[in-house]
KEMAR-8542 format. One record per residue: residue number from 1; x, y, z of N, C-alpha, C in turn. Coordinates in Angstrom, 2 decimals. Last residue first. Layout:
+-----+---------+---------+---------+---------+---------+---------+---------+---------+---------+
| pos |      nu |      nv |      nw |     cau |     cav |     caw |      cu |      cv |      cw |
+-----+---------+---------+---------+---------+---------+---------+---------+---------+---------+
| NUM |       X |       Y |       Z |       X |       Y |       Z |       X |       Y |       Z |
...
+-----+---------+---------+---------+---------+---------+---------+---------+---------+---------+
//
This chain:
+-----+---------+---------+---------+---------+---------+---------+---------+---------+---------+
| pos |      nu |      nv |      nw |     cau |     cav |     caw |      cu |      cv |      cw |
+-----+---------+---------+---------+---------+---------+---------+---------+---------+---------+
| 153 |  -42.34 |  -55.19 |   37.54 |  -41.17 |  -56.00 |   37.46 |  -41.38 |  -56.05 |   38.65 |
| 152 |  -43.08 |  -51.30 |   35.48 |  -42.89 |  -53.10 |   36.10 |  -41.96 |  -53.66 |   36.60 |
| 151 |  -43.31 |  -48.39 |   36.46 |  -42.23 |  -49.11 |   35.78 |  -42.39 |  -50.82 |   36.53 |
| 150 |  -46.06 |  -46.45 |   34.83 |  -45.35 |  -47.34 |   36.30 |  -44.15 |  -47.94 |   35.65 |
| 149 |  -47.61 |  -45.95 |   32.65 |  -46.64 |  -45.15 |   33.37 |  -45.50 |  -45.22 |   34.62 |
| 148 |  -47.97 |  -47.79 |   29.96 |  -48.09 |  -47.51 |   30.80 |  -47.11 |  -46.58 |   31.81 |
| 147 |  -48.44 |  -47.60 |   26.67 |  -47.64 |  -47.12 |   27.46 |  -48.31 |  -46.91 |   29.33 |
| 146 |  -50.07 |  -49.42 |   23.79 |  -50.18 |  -49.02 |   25.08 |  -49.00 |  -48.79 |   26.02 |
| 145 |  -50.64 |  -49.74 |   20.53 |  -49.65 |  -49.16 |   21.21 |  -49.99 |  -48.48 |   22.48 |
| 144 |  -52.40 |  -50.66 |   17.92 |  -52.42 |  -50.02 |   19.09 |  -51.11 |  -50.16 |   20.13 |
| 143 |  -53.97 |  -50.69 |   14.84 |  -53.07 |  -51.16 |   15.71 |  -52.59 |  -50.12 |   17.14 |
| 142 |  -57.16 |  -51.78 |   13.14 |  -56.42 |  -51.18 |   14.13 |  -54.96 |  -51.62 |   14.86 |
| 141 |  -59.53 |  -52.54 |   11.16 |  -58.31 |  -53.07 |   11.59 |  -57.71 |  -52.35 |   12.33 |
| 140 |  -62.85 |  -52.67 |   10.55 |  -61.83 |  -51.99 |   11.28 |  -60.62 |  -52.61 |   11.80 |
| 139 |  -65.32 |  -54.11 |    8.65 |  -64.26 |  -54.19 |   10.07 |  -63.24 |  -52.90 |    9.88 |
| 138 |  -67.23 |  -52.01 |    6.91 |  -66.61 |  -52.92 |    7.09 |  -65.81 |  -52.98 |    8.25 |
| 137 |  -69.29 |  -50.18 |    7.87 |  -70.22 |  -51.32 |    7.46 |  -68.94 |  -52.35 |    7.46 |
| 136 |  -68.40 |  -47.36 |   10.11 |  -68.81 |  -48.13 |    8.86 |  -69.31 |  -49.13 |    8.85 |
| 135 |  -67.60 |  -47.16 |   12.53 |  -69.13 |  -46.19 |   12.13 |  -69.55 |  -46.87 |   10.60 |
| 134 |  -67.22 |  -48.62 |   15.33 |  -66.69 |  -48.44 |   14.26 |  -68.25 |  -48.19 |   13.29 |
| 133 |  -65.27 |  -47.24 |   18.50 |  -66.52 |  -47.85 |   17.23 |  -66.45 |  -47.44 |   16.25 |
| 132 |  -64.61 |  -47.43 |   21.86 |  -64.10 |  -47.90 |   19.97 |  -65.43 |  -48.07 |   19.17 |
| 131 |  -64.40 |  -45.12 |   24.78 |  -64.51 |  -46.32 |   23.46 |  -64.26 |  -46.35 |   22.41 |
| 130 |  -63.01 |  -45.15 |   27.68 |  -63.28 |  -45.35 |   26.48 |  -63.93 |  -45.77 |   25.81 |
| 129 |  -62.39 |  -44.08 |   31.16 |  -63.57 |  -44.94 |   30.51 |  -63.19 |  -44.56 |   28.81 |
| 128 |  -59.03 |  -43.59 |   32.03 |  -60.29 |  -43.05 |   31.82 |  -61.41 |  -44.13 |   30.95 |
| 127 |  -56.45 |  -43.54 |   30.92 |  -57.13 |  -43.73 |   32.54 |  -58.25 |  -43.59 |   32.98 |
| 126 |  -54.86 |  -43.17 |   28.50 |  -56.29 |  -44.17 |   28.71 |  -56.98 |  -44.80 |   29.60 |
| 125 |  -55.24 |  -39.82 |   26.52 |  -54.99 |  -40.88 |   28.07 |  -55.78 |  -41.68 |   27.99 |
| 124 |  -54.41 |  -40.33 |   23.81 |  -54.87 |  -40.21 |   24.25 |  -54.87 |  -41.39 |   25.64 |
| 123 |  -53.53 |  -40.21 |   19.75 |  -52.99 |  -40.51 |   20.83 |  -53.75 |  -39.87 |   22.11 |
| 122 |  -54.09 |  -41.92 |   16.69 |  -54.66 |  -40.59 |   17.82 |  -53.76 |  -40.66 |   18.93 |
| 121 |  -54.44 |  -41.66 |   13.20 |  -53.50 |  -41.64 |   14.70 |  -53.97 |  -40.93 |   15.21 |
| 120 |  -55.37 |  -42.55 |    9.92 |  -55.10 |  -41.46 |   10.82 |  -54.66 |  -42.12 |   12.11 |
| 119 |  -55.06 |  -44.81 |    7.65 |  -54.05 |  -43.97 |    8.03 |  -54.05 |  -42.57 |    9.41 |
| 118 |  -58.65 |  -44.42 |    7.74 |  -56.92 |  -44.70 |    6.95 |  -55.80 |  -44.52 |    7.35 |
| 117 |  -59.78 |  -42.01 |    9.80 |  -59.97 |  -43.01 |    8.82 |  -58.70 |  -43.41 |    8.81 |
| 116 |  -62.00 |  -41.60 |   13.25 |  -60.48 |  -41.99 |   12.21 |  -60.85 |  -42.55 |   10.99 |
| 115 |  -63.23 |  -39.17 |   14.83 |  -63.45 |  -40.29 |   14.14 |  -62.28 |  -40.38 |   13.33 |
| 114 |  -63.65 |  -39.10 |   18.46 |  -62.55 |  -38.49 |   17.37 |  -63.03 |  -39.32 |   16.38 |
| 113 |  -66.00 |  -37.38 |   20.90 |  -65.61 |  -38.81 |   19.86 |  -64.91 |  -38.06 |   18.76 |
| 112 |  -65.94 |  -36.60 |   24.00 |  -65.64 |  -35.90 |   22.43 |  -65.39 |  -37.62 |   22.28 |
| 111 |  -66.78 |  -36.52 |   27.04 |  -67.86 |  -36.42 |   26.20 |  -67.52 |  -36.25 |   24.99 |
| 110 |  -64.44 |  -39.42 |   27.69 |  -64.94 |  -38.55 |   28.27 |  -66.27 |  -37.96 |   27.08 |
| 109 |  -63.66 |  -40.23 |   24.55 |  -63.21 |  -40.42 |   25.46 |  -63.49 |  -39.12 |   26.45 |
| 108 |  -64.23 |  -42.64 |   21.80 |  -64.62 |  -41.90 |   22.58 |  -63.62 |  -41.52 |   23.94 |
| 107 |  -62.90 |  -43.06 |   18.56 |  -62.45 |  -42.95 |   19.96 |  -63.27 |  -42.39 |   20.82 |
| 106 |  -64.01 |  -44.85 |   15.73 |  -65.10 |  -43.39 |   16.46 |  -63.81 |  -44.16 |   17.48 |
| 105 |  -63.24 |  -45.39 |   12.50 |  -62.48 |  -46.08 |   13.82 |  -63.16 |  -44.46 |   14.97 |
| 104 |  -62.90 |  -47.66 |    9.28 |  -62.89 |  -46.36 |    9.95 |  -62.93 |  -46.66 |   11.73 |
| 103 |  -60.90 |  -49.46 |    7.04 |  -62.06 |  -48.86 |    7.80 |  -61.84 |  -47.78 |    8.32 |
| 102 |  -57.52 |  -50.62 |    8.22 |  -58.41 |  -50.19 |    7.46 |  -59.49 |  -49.56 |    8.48 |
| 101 |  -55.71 |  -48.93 |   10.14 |  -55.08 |  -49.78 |    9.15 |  -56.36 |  -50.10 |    7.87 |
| 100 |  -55.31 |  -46.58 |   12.59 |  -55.77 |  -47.13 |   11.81 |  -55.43 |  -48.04 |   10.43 |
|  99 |  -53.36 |  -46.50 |   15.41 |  -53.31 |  -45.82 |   13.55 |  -54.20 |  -46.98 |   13.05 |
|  98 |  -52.91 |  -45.01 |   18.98 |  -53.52 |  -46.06 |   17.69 |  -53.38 |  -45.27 |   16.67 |
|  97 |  -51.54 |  -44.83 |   22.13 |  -51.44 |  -44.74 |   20.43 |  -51.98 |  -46.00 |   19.33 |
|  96 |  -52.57 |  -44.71 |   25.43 |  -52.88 |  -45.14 |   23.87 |  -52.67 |  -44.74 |   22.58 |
|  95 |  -51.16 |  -44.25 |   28.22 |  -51.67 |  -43.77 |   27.01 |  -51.88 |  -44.99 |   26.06 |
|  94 |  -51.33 |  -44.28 |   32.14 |  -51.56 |  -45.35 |   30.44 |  -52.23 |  -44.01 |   29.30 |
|  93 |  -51.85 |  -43.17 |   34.22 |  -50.97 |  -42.61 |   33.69 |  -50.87 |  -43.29 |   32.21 |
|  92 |  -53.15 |  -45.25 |   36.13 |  -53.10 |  -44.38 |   36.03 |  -51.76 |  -43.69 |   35.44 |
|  91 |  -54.45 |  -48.39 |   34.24 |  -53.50 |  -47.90 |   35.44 |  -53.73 |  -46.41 |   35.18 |
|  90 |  -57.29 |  -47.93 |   32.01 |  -56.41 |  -48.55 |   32.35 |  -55.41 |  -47.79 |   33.74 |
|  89 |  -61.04 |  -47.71 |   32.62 |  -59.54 |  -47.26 |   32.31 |  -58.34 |  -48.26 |   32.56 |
|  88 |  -62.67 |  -50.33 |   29.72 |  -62.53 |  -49.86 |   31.45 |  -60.97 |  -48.90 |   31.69 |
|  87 |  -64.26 |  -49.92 |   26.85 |  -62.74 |  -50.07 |   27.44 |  -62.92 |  -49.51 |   29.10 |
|  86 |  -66.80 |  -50.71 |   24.75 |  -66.49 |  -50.23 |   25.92 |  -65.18 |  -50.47 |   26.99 |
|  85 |  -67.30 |  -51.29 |   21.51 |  -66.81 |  -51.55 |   22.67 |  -65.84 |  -50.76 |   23.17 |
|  84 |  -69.38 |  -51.42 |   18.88 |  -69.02 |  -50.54 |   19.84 |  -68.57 |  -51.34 |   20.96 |
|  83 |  -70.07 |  -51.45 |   14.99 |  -70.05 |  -51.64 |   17.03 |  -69.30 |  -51.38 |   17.71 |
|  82 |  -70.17 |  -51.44 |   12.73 |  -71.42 |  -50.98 |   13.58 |  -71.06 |  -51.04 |   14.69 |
|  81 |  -67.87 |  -53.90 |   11.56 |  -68.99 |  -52.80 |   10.85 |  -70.12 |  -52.50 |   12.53 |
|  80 |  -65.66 |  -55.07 |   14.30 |  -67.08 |  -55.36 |   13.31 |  -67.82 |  -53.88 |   12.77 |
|  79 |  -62.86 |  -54.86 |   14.79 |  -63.88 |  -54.00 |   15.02 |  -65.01 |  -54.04 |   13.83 |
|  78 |  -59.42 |  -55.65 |   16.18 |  -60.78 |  -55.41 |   15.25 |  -62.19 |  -55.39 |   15.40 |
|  77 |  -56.00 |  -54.68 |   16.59 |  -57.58 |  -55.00 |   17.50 |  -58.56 |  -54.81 |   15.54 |
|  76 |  -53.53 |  -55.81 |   18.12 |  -53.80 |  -55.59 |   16.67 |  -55.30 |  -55.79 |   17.21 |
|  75 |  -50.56 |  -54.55 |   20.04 |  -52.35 |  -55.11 |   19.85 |  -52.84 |  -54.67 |   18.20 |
|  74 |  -48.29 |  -54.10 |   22.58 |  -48.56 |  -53.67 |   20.93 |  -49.39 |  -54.80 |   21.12 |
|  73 |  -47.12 |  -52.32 |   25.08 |  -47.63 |  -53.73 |   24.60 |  -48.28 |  -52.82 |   22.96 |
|  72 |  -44.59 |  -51.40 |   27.82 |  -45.05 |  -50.88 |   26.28 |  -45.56 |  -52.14 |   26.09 |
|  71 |  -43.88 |  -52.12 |   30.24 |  -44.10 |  -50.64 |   30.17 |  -44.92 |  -50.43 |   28.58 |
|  70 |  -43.99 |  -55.47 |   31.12 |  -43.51 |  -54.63 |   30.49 |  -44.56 |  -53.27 |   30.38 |
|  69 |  -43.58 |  -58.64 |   32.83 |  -44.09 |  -57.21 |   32.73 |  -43.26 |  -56.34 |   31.77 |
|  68 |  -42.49 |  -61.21 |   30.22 |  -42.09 |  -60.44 |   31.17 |  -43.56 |  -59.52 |   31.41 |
|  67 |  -43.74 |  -62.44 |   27.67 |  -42.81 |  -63.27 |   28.24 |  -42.31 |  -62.27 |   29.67 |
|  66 |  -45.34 |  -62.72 |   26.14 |  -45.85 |  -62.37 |   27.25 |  -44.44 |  -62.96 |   28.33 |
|  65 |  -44.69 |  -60.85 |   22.62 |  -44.29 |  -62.60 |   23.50 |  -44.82 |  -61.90 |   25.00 |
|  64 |  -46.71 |  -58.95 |   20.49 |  -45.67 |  -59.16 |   21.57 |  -45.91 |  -60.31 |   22.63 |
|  63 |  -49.33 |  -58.57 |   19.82 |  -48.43 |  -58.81 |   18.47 |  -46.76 |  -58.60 |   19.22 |
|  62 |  -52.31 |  -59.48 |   20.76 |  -51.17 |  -59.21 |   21.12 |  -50.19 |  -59.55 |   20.44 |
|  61 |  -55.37 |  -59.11 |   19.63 |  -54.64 |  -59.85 |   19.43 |  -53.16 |  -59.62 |   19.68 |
|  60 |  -58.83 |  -58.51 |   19.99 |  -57.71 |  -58.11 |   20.36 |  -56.72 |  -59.54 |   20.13 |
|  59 |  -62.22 |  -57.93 |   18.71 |  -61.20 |  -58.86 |   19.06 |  -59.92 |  -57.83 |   19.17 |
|  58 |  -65.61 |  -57.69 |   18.61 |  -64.05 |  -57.04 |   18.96 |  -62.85 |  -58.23 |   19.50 |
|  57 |  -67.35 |  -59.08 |   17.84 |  -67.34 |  -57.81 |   17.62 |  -66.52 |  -57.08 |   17.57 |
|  56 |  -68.40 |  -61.34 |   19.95 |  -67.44 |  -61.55 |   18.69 |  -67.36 |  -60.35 |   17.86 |
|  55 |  -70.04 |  -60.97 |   22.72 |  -70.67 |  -61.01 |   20.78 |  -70.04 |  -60.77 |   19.69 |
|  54 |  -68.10 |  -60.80 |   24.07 |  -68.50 |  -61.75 |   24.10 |  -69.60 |  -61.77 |   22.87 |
|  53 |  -64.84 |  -59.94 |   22.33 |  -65.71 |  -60.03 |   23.02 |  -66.52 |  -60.84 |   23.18 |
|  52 |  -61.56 |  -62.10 |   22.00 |  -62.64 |  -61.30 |   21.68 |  -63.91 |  -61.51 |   22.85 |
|  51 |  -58.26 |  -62.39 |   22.04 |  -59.24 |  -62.51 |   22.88 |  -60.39 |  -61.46 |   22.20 |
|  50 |  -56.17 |  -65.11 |   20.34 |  -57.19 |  -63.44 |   20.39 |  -58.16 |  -64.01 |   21.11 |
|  49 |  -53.41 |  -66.33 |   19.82 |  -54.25 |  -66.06 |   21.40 |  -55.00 |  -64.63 |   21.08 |
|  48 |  -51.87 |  -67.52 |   17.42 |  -51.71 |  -66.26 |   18.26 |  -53.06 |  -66.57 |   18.95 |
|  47 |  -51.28 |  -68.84 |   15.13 |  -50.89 |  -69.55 |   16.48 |  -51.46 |  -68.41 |   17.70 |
|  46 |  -51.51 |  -67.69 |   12.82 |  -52.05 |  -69.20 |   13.01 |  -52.09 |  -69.70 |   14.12 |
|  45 |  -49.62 |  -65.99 |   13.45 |  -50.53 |  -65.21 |   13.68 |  -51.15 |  -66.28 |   13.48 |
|  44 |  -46.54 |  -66.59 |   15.20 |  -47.02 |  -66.67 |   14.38 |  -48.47 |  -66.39 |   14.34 |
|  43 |  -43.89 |  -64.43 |   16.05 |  -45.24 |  -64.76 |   16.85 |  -45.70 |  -65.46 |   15.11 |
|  42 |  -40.96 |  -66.09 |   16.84 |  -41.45 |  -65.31 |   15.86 |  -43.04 |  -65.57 |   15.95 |
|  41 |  -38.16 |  -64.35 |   18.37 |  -39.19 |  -65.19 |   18.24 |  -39.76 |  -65.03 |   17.48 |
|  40 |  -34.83 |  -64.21 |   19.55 |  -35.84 |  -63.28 |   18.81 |  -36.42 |  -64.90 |   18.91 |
|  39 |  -34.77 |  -64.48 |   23.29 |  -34.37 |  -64.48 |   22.22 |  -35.60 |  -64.07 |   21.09 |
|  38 |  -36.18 |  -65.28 |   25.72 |  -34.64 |  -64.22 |   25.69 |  -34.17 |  -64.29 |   24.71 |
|  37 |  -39.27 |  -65.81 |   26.83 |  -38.12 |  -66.23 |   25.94 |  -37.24 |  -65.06 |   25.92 |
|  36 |  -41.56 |  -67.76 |   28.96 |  -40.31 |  -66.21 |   29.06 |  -39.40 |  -66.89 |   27.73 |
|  35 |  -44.69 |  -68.76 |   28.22 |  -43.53 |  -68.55 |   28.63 |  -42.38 |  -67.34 |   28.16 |
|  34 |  -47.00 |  -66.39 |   28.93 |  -46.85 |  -67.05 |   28.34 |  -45.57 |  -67.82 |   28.73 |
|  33 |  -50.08 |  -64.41 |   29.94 |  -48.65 |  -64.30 |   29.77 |  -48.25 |  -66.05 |   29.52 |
|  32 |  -52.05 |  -63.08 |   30.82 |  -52.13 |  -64.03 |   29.77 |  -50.97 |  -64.17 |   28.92 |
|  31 |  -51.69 |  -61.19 |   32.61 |  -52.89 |  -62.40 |   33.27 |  -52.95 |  -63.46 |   31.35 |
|  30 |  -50.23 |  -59.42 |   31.80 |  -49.77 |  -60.68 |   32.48 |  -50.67 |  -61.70 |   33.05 |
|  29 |  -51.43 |  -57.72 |   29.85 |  -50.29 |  -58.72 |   29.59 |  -49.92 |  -59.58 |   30.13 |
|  28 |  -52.70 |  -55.73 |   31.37 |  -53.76 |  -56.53 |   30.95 |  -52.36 |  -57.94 |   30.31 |
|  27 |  -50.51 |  -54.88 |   34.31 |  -50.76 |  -54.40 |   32.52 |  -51.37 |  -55.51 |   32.37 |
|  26 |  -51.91 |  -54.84 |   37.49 |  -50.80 |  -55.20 |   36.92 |  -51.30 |  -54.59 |   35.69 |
|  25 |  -54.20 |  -54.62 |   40.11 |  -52.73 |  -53.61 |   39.59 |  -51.98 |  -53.87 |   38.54 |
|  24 |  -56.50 |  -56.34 |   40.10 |  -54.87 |  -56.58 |   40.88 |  -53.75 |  -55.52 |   40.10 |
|  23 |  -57.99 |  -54.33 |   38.98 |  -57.72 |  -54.81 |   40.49 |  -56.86 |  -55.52 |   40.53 |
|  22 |  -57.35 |  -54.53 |   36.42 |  -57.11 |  -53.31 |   37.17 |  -57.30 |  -53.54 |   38.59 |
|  21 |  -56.90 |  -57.47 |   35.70 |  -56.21 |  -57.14 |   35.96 |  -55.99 |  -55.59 |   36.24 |
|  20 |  -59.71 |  -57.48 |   35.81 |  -59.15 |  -58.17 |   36.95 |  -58.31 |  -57.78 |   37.16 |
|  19 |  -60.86 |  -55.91 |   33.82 |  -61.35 |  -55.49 |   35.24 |  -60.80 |  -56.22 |   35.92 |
|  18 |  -59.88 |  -57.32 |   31.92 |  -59.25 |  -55.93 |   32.07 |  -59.57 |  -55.71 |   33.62 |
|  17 |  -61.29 |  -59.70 |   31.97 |  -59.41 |  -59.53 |   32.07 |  -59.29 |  -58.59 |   32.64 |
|  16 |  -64.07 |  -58.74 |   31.21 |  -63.30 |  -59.44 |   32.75 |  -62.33 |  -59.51 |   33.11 |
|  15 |  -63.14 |  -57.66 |   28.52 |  -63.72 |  -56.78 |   29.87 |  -63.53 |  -57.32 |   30.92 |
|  14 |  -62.64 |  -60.35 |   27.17 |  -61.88 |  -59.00 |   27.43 |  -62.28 |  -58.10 |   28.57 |
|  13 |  -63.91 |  -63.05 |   28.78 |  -64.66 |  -62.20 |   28.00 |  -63.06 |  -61.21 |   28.58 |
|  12 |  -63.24 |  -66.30 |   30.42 |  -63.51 |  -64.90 |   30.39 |  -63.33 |  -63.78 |   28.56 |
|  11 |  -64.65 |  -69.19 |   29.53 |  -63.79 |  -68.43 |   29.10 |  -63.65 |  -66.76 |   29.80 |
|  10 |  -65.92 |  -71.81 |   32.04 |  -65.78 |  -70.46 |   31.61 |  -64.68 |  -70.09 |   31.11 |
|   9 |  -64.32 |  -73.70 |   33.31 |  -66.00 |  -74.50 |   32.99 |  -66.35 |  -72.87 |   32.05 |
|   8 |  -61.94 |  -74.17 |   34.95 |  -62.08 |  -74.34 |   33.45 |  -63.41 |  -74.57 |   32.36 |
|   7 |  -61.71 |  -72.88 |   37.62 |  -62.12 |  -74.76 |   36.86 |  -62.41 |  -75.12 |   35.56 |
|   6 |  -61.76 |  -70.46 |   36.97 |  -60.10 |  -71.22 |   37.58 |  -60.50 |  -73.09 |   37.50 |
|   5 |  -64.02 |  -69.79 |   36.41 |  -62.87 |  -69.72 |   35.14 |  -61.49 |  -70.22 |   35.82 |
|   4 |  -65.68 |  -70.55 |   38.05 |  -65.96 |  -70.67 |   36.61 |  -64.62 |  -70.97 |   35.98 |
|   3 |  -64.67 |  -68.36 |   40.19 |  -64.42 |  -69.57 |   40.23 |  -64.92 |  -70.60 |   39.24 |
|   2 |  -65.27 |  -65.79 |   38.42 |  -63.79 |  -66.23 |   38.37 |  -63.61 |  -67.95 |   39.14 |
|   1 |  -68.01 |  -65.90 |   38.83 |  -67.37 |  -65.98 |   37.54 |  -65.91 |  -66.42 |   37.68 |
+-----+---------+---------+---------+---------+---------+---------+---------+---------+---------+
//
């Protein structure tokens, strides 16, 4: 697969990122990093880089420039009526703050599922196997807020 995807004949799928970039150690941010800017920017969302799954179900969309490693990343994720995707842990010590924006929103993590609506927030380690699902019929908008514990760079 990865010699697929260094000849350009393959997209990787979110889950392949993640699992690459937990073997090579780094935040899922830099294997799709961008150029470096030192000034304000302005992401435009016509322009933005979502990576979705491979049955289009879940998408992720980074609402921060890839312009460095960094300790904190912000994600606007969504989540088809009915489904479910499976998160590999992240580094050791990574939390997750999410708030729901619409829909509804199942966290699994280890054997308890939290279910979110509207407006609710969870916060939870994310060194560990996860998941997302979404128990309703409409998408799920989500925003997310990952802290890793290492200090980059």
């Amino acid at each position: 697969m990865l010699g697929q995807i260094e000849l350009g004949q393959s997209t990787p799928t979110i889950n392949v990122l993640w699992k690459i970039a937990k073997a090579l150690n780094v935040p899922f941010s830099t294997l799709i990093a961008e150029e470096r800017v030192t000034s304000t920017r302005v992401l435009n969302a016509a322009n933005a880089k979502i990576l979705t799954s491979r049955d289009g179900s879940f998408s992720s969309r980074a609402l921060f420039p890839y312009d460095k490693p960094r300790t904190t990343e912000f994600y606007e994720l969504r989540l088809a009526g009915g489904a479910v995707e499976v998160a590999e842990p992240h580094p050791p010590g990574t939390v997750e703050n999410l708030v729901v924006a619409s829909g509804s929103l199942g966290i699994g993590t280890g054997d308890q599922i939290y279910e979110l609506g509207i407006g609710d927030a969870i916060q939870f380690k994310a060194d560990v196997p996860h998941t997302y699902s979404n128990p309703g019929k409409d998408e799920a908008v989500v925003y997310l807020v990952m802290t890793y514990a290492e200090q980059l760079g």
